[in-house]
N, CA, C and O atoms as CSV, one atom per row, in Angstrom:
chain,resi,resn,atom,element,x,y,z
A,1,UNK,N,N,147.704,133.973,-70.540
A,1,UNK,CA,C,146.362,133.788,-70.048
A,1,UNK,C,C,146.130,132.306,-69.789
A,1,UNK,O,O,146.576,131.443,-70.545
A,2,UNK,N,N,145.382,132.022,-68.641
A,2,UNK,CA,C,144.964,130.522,-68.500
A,2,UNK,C,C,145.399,130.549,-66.957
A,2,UNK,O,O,145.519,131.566,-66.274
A,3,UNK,N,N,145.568,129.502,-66.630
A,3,UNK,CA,C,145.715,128.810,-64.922
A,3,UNK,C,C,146.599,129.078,-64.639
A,3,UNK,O,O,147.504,128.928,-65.460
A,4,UNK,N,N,146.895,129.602,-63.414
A,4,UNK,CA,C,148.190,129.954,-62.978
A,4,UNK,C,C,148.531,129.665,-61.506
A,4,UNK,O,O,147.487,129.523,-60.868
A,5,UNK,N,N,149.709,129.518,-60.696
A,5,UNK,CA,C,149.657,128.936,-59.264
A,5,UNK,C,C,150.285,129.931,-58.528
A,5,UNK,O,O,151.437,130.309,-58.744
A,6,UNK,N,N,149.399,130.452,-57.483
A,6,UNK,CA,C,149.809,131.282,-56.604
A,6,UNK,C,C,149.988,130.806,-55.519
A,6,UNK,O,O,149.173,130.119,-54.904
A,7,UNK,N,N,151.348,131.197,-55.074
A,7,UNK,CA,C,152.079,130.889,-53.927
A,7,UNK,C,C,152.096,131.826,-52.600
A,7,UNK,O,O,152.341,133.031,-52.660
A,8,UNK,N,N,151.889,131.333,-51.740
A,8,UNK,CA,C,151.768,131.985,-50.187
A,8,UNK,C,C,152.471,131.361,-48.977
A,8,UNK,O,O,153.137,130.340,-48.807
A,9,UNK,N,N,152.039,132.436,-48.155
A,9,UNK,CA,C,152.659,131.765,-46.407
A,9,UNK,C,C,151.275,132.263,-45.361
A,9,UNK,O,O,151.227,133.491,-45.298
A,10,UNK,N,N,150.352,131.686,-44.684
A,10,UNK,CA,C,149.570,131.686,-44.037
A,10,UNK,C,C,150.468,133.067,-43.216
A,10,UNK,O,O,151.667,133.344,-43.213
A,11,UNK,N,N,149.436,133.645,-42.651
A,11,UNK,CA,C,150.485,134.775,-41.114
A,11,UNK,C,C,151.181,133.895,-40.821
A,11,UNK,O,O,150.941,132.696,-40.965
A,12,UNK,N,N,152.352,134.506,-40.268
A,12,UNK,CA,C,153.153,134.163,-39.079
A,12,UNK,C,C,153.617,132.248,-39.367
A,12,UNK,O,O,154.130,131.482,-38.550
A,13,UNK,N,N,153.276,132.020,-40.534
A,13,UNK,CA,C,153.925,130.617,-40.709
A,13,UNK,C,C,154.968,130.849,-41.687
A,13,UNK,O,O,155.214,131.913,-42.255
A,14,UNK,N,N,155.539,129.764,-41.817
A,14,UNK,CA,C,156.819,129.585,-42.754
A,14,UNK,C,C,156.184,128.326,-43.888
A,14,UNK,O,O,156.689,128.117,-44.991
A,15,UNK,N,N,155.200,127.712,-43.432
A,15,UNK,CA,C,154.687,126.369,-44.496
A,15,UNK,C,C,153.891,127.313,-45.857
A,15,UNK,O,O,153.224,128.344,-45.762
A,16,UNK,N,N,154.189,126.668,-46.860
A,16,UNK,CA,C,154.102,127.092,-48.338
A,16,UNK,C,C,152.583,126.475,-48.627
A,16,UNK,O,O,152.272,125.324,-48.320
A,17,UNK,N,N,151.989,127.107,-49.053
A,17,UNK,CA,C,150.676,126.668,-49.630
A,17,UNK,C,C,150.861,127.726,-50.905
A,17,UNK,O,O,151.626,128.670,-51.104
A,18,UNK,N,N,149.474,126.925,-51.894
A,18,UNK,CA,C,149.483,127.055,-53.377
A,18,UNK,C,C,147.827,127.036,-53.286
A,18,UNK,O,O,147.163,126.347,-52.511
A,19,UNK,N,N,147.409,127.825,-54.125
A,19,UNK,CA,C,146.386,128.272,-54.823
A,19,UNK,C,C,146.314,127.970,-56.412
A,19,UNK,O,O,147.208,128.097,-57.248
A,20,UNK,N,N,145.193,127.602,-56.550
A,20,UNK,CA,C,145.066,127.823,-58.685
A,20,UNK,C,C,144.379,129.244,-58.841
A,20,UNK,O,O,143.791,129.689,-57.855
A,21,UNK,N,N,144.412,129.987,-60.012
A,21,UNK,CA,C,143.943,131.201,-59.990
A,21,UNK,C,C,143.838,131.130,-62.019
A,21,UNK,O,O,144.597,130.425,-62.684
A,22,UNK,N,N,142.901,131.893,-62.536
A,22,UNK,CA,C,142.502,132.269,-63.790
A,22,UNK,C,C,143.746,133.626,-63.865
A,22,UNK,O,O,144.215,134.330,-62.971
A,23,UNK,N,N,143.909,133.599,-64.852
A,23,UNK,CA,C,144.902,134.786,-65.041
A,23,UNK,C,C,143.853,135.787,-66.166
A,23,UNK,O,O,144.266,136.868,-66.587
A,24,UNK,N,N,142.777,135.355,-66.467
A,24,UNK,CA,C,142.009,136.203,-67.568
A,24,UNK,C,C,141.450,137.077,-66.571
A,24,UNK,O,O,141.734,138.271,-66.477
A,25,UNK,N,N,140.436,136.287,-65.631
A,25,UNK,CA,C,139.538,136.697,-64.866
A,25,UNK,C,C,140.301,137.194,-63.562
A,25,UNK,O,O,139.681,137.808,-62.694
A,26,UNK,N,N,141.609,136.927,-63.443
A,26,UNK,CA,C,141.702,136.673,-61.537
A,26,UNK,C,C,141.264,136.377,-60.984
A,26,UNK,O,O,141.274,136.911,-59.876
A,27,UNK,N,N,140.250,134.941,-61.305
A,27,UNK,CA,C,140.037,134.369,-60.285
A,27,UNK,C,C,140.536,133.191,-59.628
A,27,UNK,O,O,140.959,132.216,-60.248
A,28,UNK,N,N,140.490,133.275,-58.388
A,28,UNK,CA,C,141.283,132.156,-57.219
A,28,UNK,C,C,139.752,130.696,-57.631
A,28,UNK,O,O,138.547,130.695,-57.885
A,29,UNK,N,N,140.737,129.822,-57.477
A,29,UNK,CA,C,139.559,128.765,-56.986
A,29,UNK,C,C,140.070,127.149,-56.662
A,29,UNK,O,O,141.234,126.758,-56.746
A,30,UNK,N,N,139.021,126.420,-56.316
A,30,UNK,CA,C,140.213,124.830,-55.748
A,30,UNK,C,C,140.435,125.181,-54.120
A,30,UNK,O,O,140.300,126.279,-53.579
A,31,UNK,N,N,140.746,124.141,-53.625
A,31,UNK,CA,C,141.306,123.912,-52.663
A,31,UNK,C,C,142.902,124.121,-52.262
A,31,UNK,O,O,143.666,123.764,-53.159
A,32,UNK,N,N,143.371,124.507,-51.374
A,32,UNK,CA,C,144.896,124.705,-50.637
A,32,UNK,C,C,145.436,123.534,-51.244
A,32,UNK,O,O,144.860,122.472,-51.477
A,33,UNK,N,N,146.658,123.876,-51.478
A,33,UNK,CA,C,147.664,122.360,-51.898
A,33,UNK,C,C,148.617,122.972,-51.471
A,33,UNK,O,O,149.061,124.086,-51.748
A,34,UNK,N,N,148.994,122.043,-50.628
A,34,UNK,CA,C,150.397,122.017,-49.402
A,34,UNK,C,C,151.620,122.242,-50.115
A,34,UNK,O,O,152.586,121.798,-49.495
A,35,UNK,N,N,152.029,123.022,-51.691
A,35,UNK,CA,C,152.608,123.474,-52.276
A,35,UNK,C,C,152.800,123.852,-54.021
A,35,UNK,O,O,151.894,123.398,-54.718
A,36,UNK,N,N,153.651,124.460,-54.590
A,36,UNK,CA,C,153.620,124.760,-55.907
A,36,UNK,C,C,153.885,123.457,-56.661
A,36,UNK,O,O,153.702,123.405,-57.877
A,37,UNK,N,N,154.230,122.610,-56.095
A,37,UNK,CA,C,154.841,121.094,-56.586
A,37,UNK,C,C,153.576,120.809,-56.993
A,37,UNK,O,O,153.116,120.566,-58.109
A,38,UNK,N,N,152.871,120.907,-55.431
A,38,UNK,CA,C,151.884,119.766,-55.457
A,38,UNK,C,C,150.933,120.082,-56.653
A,38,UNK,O,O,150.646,119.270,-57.534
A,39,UNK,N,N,150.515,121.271,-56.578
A,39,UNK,CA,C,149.636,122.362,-57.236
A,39,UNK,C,C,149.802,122.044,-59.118
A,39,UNK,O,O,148.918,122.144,-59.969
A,40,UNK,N,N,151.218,121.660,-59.290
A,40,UNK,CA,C,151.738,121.537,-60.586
A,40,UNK,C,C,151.542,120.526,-60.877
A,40,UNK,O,O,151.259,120.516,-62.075
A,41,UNK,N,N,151.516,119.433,-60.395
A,41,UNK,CA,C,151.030,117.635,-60.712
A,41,UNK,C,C,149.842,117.557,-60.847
A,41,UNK,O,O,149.141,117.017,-61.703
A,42,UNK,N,N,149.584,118.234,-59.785
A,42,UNK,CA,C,147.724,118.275,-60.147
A,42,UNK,C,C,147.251,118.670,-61.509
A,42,UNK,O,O,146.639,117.932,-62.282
A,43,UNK,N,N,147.603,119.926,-61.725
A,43,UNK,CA,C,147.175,120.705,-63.216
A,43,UNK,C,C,147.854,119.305,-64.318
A,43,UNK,O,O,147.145,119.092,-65.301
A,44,UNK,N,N,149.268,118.304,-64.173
A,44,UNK,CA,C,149.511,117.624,-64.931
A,44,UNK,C,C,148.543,116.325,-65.189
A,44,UNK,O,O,147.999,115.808,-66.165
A,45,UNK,N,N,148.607,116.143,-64.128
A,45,UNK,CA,C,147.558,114.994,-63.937
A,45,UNK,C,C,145.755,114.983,-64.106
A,45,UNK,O,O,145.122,113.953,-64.337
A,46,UNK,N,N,145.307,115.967,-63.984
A,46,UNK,CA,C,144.220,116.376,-64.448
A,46,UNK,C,C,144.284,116.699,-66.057
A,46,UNK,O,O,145.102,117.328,-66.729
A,47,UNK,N,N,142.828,115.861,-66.455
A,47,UNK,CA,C,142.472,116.030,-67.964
A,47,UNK,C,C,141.150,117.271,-68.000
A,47,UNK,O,O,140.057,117.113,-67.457
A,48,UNK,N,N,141.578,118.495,-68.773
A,48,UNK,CA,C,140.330,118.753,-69.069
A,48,UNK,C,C,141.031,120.345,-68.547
A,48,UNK,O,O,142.210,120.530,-68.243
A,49,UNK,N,N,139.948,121.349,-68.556
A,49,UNK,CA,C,140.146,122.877,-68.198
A,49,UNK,C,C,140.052,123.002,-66.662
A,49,UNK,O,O,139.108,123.778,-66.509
A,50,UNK,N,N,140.411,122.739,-65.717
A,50,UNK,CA,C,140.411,122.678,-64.583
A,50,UNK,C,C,139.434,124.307,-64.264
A,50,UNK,O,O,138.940,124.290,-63.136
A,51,UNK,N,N,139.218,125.206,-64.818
A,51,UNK,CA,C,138.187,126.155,-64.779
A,51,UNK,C,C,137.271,125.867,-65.428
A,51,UNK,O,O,136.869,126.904,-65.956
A,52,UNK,N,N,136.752,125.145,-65.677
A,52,UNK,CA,C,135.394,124.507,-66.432
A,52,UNK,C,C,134.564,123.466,-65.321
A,52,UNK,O,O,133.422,123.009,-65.278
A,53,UNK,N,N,135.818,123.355,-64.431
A,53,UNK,CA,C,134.980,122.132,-63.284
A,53,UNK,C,C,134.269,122.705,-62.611
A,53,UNK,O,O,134.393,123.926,-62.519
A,54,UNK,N,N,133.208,121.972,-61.858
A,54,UNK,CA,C,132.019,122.486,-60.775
A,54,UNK,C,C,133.218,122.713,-59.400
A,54,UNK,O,O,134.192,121.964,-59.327
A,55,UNK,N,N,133.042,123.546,-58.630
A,55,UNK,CA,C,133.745,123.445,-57.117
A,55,UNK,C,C,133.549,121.716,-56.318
A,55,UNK,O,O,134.582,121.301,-55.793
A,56,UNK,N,N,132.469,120.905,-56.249
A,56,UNK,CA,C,132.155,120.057,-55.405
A,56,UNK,C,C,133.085,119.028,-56.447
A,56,UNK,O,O,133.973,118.543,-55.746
A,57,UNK,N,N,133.201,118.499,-57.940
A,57,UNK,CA,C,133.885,117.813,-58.141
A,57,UNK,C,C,135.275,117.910,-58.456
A,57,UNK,O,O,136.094,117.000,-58.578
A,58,UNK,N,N,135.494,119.738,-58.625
A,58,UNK,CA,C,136.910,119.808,-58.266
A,58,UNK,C,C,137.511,119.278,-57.236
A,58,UNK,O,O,138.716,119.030,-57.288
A,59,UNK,N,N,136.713,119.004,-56.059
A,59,UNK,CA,C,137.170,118.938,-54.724
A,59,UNK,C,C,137.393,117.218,-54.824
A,59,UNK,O,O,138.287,116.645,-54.201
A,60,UNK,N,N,136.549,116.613,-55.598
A,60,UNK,CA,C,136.391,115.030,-55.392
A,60,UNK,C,C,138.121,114.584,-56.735
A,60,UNK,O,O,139.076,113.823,-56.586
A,61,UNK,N,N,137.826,115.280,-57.576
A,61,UNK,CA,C,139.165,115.203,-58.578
A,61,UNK,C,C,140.580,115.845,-57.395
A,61,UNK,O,O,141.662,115.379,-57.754
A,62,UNK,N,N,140.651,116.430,-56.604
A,62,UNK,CA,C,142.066,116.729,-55.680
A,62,UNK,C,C,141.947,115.323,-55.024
A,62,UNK,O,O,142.912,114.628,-55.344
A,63,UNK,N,N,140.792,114.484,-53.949
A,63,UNK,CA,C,140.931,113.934,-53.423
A,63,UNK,C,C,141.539,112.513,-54.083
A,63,UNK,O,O,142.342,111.794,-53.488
A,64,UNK,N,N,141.007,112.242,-55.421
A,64,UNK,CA,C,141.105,111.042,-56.035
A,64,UNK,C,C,142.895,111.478,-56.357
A,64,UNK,O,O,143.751,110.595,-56.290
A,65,UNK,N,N,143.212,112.748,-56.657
A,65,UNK,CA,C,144.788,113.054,-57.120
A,65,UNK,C,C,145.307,112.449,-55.578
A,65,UNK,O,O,146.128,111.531,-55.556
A,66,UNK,N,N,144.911,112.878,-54.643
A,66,UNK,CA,C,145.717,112.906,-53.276
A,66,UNK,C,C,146.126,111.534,-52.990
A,66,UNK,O,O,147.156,111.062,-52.509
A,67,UNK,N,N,144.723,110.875,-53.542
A,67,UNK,CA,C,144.837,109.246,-52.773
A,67,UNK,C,C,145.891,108.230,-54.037
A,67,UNK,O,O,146.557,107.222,-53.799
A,68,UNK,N,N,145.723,108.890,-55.239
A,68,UNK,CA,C,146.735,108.140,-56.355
A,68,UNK,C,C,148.282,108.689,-55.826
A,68,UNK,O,O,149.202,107.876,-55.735
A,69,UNK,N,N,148.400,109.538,-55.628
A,69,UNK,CA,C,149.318,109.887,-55.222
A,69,UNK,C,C,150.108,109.487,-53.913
A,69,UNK,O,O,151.323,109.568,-54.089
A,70,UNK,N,N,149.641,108.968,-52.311
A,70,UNK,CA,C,149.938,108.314,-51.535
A,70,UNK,C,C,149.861,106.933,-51.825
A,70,UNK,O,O,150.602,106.197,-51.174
A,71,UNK,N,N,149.147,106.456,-52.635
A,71,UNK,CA,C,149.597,105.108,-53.035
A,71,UNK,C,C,150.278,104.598,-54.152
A,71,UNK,O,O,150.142,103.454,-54.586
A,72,UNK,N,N,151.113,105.589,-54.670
A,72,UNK,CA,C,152.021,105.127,-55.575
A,72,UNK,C,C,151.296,105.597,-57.203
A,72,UNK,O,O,150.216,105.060,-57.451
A,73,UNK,N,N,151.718,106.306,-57.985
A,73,UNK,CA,C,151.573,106.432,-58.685
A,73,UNK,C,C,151.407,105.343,-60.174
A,73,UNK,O,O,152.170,104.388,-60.319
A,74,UNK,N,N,150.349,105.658,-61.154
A,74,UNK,CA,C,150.306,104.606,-62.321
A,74,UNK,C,C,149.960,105.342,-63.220
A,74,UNK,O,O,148.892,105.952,-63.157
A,75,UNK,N,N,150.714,105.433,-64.155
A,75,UNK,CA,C,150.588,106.404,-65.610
A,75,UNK,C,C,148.301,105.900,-65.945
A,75,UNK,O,O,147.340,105.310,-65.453
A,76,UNK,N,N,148.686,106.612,-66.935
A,76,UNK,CA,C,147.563,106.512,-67.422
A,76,UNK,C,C,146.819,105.274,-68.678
A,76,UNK,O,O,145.733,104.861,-69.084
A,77,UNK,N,N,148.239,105.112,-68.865
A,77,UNK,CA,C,148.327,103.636,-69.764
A,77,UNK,C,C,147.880,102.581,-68.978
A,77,UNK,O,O,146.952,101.820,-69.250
A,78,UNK,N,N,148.747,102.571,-67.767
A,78,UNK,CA,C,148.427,101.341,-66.715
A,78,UNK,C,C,147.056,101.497,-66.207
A,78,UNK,O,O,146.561,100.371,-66.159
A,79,UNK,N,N,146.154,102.458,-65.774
A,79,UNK,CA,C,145.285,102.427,-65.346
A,79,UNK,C,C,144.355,102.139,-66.588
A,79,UNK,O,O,143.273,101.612,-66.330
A,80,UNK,N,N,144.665,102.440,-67.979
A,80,UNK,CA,C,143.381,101.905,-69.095
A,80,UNK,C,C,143.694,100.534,-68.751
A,80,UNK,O,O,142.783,99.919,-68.198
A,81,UNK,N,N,144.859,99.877,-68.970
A,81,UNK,CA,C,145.266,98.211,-69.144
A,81,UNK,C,C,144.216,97.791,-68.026
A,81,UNK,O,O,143.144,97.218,-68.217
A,82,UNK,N,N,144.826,98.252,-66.680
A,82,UNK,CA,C,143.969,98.167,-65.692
A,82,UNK,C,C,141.977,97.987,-66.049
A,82,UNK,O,O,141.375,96.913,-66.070
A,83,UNK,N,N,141.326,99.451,-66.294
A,83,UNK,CA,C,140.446,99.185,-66.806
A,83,UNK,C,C,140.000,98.093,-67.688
A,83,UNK,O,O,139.139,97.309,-67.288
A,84,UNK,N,N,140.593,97.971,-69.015
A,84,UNK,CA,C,139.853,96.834,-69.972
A,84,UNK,C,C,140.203,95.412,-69.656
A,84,UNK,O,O,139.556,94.559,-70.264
A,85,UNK,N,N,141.474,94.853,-68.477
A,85,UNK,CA,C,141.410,93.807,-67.718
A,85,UNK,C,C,140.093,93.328,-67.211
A,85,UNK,O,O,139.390,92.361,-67.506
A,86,UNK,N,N,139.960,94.440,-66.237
A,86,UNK,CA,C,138.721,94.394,-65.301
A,86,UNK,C,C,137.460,94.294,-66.313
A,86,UNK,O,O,136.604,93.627,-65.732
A,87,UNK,N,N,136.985,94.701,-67.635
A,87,UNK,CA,C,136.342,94.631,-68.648
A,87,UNK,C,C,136.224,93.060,-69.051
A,87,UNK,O,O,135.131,92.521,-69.222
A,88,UNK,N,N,137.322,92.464,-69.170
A,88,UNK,CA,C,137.841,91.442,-69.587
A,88,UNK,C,C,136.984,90.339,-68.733
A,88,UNK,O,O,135.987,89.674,-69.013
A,89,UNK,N,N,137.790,90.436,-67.596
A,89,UNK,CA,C,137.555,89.438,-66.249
A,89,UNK,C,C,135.797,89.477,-66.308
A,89,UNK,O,O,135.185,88.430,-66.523
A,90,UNK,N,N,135.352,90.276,-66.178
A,90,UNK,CA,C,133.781,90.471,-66.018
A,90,UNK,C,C,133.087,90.018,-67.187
A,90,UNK,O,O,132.189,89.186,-67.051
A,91,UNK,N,N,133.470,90.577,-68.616
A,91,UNK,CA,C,133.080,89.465,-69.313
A,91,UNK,C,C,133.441,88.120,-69.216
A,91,UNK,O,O,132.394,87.612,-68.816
A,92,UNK,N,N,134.239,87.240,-69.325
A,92,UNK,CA,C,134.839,85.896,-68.740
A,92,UNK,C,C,133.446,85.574,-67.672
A,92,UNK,O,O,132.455,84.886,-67.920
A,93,UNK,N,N,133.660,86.058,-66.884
A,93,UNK,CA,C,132.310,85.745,-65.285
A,93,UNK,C,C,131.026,85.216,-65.612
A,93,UNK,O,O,130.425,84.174,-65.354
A,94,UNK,N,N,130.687,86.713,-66.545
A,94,UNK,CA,C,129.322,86.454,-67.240
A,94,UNK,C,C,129.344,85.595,-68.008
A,94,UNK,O,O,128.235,85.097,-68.200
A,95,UNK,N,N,130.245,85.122,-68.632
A,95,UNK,CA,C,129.972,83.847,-69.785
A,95,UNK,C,C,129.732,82.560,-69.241
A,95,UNK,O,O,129.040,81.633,-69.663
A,96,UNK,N,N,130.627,82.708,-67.941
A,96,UNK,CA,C,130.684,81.295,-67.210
A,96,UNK,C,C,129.109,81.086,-66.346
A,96,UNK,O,O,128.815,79.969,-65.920
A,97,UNK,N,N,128.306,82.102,-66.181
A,97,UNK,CA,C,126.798,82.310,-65.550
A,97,UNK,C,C,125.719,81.944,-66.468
A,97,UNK,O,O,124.575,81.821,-66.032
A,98,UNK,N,N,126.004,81.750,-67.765
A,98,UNK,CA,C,125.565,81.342,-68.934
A,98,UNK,C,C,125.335,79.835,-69.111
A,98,UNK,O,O,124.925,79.395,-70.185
């Protein structure tokens, strides 16, 4: 029971698309992902019950996956470092406005 990825072929195409689907409920939901790969990074890379999300920010969580993903990937370590840098720097700023 839980999330599961269903795999297809549009009619008359040969290109692979992927679906997320509830295996309790059967239900389908999410947006097309241009495969089971893709479909599987996503569920990795996403924190949280991916059936608990609203549809409109599921859709904004694929896009933010899509765009980390064409620009090169950064664990999740690098992006906190990242974060409390930027924490850092901004305090520094404000002190110097002082």
């Amino acid at each position: 029971m839980g999330v599961r990825i269903f795999v297809g072929h549009e009619n008359g195409s040969t290109h692979e698309q992927a679906v997320l689907f509830c295996s309790s409920t059967d239900t389908v939901f999410g947006p097309f992902f241009e495969s089971a790969e893709e479909a599987g990074l996503f569920l990795e890379w996403l924190r949280g019950d991916v059936r608990m999300i609203e549809p409109s920010e599921l859709e904004s969580r694929v896009f933010r996956f899509r765009r980390e993903r064409e620009n090169g990937w950064k664990t999740r370590e690098e992006t906190r470092l990242e974060e409390e840098a930027e924490i850092v720097r901004m305090e520094i700023l404000r002190e110097g406005d002082v």
